[in-house]
MARGUVO-718997 format. One line per 2 residues: their letters; for each residue x, y, z of C-alpha. Coordinates in steps of 0.2 Angstrom, whole numbers, plus 5000, padded with zeros to 4 digits. Layout:
<bakes>
a) X/Y/Z ~ ...
</bakes>
This chain:
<bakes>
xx) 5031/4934/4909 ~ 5030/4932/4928
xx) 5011/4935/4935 ~ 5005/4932/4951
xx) 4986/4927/4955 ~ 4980/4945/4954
xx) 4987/4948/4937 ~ 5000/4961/4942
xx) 5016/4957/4931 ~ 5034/4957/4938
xx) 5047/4965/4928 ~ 5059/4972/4941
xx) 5071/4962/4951 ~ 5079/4969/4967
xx) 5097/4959/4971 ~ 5105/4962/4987
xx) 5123/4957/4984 ~ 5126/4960/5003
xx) 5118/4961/5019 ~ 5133/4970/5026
xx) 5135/4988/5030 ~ 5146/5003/5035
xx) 5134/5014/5042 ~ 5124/5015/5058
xx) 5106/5021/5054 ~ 5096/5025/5070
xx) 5080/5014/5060 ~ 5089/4999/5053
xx) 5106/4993/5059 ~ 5107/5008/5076
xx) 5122/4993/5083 ~ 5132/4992/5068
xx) 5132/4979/5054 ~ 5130/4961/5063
xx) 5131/4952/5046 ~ 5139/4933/5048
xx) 5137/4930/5029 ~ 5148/4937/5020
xx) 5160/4920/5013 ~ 5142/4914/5008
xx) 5134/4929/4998 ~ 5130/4924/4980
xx) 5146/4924/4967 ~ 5145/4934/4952
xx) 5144/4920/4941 ~ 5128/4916/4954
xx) 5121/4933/4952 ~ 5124/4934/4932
xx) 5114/4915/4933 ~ 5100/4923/4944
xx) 5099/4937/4931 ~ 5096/4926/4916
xx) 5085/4917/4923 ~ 5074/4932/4929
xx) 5075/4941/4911 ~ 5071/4926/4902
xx) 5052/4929/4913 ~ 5053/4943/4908
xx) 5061/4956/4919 ~ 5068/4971/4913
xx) 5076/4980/4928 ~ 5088/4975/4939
xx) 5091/4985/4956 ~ 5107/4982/4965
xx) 5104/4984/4984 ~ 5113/4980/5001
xx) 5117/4980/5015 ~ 5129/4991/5008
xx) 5132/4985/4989 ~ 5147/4994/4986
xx) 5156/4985/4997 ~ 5156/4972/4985
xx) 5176/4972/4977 ~ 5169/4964/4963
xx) 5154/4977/4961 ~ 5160/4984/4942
xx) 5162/4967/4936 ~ 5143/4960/4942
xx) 5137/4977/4935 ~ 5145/4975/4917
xx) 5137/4957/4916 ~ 5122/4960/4921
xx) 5119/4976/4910 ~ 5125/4964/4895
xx) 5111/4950/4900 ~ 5096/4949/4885
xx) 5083/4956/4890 ~ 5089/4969/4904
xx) 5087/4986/4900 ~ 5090/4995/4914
xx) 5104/4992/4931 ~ 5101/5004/4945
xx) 5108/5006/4961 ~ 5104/5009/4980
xx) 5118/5015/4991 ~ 5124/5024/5006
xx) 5133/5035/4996 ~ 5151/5031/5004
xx) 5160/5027/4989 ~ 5149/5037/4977
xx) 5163/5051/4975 ~ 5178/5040/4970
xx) 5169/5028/4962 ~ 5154/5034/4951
xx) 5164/5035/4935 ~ 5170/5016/4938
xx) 5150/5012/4941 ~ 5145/5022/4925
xx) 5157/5016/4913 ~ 5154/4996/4919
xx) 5134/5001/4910 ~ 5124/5008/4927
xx) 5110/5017/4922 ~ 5103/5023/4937
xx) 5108/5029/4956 ~ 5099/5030/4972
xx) 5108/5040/4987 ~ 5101/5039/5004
xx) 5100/5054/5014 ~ 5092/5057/5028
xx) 5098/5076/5031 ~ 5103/5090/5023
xx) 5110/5097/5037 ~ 5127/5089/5042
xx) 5123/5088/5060 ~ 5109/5078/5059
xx) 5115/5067/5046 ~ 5130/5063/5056
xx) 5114/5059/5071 ~ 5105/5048/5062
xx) 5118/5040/5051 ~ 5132/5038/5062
xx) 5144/5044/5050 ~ 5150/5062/5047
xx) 5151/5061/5026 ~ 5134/5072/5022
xx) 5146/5086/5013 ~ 5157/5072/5004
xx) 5141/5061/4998 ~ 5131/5079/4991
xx) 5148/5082/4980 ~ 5146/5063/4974
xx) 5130/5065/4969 ~ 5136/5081/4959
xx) 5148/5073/4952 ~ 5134/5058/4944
xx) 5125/5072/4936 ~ 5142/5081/4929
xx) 5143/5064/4921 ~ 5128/5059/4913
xx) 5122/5048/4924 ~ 5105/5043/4918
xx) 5093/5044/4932 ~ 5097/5050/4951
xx) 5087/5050/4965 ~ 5088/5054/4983
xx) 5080/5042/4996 ~ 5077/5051/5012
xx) 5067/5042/5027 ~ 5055/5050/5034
xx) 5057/5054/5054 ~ 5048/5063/5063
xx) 5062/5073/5076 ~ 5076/5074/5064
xx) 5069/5076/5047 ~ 5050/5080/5047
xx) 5049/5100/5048 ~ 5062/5098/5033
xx) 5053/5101/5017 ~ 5060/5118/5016
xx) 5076/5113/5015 ~ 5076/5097/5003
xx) 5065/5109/4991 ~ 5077/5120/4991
xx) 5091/5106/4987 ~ 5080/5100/4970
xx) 5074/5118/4964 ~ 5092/5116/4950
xx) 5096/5099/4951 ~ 5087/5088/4939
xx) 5086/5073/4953 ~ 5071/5065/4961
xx) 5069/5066/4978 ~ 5058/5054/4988
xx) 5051/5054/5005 ~ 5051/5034/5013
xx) 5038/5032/5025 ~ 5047/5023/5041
xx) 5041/5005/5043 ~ 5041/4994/5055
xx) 5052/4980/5057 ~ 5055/4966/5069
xx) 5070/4976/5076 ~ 5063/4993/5079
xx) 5046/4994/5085 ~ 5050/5006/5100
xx) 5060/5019/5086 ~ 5045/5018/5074
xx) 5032/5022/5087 ~ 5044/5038/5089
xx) 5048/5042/5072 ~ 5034/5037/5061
xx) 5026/5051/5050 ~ 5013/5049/5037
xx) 5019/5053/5018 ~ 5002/5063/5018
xx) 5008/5075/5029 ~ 5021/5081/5015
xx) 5007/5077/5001 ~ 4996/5090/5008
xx) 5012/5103/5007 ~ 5016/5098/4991
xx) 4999/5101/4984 ~ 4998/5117/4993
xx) 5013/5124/4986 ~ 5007/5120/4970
xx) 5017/5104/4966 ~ 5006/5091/4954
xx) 5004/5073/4952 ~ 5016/5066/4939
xx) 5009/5049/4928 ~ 5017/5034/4935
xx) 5032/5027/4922 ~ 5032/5007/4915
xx) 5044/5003/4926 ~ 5043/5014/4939
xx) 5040/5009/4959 ~ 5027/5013/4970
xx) 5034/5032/4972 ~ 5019/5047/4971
xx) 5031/5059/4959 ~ 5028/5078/4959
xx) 5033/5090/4950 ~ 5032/5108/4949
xx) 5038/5123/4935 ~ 5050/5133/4945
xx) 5061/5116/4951 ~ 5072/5106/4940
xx) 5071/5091/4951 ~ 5055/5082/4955
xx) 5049/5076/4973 ~ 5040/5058/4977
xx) 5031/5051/4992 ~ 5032/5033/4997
xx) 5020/5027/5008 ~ 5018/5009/5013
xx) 5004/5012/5026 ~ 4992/5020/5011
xx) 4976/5012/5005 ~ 4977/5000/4990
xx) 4998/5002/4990 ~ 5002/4986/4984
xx) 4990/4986/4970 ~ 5002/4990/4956
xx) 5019/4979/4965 ~ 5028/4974/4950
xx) 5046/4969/4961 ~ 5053/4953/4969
xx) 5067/4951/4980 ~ 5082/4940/4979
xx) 5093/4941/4995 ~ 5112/4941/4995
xx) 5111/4923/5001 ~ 5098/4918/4986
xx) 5084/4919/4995 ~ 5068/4924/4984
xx) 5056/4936/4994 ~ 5040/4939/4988
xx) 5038/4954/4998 ~ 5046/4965/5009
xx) 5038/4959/5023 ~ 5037/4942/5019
xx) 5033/4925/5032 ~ 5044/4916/5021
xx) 5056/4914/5006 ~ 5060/4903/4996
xx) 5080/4899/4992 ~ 5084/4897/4972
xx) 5102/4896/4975 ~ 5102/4875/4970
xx) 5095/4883/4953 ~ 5113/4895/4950
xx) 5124/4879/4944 ~ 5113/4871/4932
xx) 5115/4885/4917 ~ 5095/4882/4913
xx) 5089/4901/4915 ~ 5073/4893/4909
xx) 5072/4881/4926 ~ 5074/4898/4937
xx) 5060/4905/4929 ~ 5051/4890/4929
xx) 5053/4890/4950 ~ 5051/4910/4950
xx) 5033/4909/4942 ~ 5029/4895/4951
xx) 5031/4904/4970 ~ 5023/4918/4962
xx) 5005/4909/4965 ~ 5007/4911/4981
xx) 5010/4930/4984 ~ 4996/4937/4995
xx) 4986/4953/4988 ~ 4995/4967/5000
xx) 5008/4966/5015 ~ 5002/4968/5033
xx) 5010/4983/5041 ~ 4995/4989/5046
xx) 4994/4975/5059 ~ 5012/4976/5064
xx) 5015/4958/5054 ~ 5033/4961/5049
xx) 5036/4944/5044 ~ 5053/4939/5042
xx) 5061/4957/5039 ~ 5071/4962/5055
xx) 5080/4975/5046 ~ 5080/4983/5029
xx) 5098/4979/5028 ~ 5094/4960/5028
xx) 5085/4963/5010 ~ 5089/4982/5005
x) 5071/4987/5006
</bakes>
């Protein structure tokens, strides 16, 4: 069982498998993808090494992020063996929603459980604005598709900004009210690269709480292994809406994740001043000596990040880390 100081357990493990990316979102990567790290991102063998360690400490969820992670050609085969770890219950995604279309059967049959989809606009114009890409109507058919197919568990990630997406409630109600899917509102944080952009964009969660709540949406109880997401539901919509908001009082109280990066670097937050690299640990097949080293950082966690006072740490985009 990993536990920090504070007593907050840590069964969730988020594994970027790349830093790289395809798309060009105004908040994070507005330039294009500069990654330089491709030839040295973890092996599968690595990540399946990582994994064991993790599960023997108890983790129970794995979430596979980017970058972009579907970029990965050997994607299927890390999801198959890391669903087929003891002790891992649940593999989830986080994607761009590129490949979603032609591949979800592929990422369903290899054992994933779970899908997040990012997107920033319903409307195609927009989307194409903020994302750089033109794909909105071929991504919303993808994430038919994962439904049609039984996927377990999808989810919409759309960040919050205040010119392009904030007077939009309408419309992403609209989009849940007969799809069984959570939607979730992303408060936009800083990060070292984007400080001018935040100060533009950045719109409190509350301000869709407060609609929410008008429009007679309630609070849902948070799951085991659920994030930091506020869920809402309400009895004339299928799908459910949540509220991330890192800027909120007392967020960080119930963290239960870590972070590996793509290049095995172990984040104890987000917004971290430092990470420690576990990659030595990979060759060794002694799961028991990663969660030996995992627990051991784990004393050094601090009680909450410091957004608040613009302390970004070493994050200077989401893709370095997937978020």
């Amino acid at each position: 069982m990993l536990l920090d100081q504070y007593h907050r357990r840590f069964t969730y493990l988020r594994l970027s498998l790349t830093e790289s990316c395809n798309f060009r979102c105004n908040y994070c990567l507005p330039n294009g993808s500069d990654c330089q790290n491709r030839a040295a991102e973890l092996t599968a063998d690595e990540v399946v090494a990582l994994v064991k360690g993790f599960a023997l400490a108890g983790t129970r969820k794995i979430r596979l992020t980017g970058g972009e992670p579907t970029l990965r050609k050997d994607l299927c085969d890390i999801i198959s063996r890391v669903k087929s770890v003891d002790g891992i219950e649940k593999v989830a995604m986080t994607t761009n929603g590129y490949r979603l279309k032609r591949d979800i059967g592929d990422w369903l049959a290899a054992g994933l459980d779970a899908i997040n989809v990012s997107v920033d606009s319903l409307d195609p114009a927009t989307f194409h604005l903020v994302t750089g890409q033109d794909r909105l109507q071929d991504i919303l058919s993808g994430i038919d598709l994962a439904l049609e197919l039984g996927c377990r568990q999808v989810k919409l990630n759309t960040v919050l900004l205040k010119q392009y997406n904030g007077q939009a409630l309408n419309q992403f109600l609209n989009f849940v009210k007969n799809r069984a899917i959570s939607l979730r509102f992303i408060e936009l944080m800083q990060t070292g690269d984007n400080q001018s952009f935040f100060n533009k964009q950045h719109q409190s969660g509350a301000s869709i709480q407060a609609q929410l709540l008008a429009l007679g949406w309630t609070q849902l109880p948070k799951l085991a292994d659920a994030g930091p997401a506020l869920e809402y539901s309400h009895p004339d919509y299928h799908g459910t809406i949540g509220l991330i908001m890192p800027y909120s009082k007392d967020f960080c109280n119930s963290c239960n994740r870590l972070r590996v990066s793509s290049l095995g670097d172990l984040y104890l937050c987000l917004f971290a001043s430092e990470h420690r690299n576990l990659r030595h640990l990979l060759t060794g097949n002694n799961p028991a000596e990663i969660a030996e080293f995992v627990q051991k950082q784990l004393l050094d966690k601090p009680i909450a990040h410091s957004l608040q006072q613009a302390q970004t740490g070493l994050t200077k985009q989401l893709a370095m880390i997937g978020g």
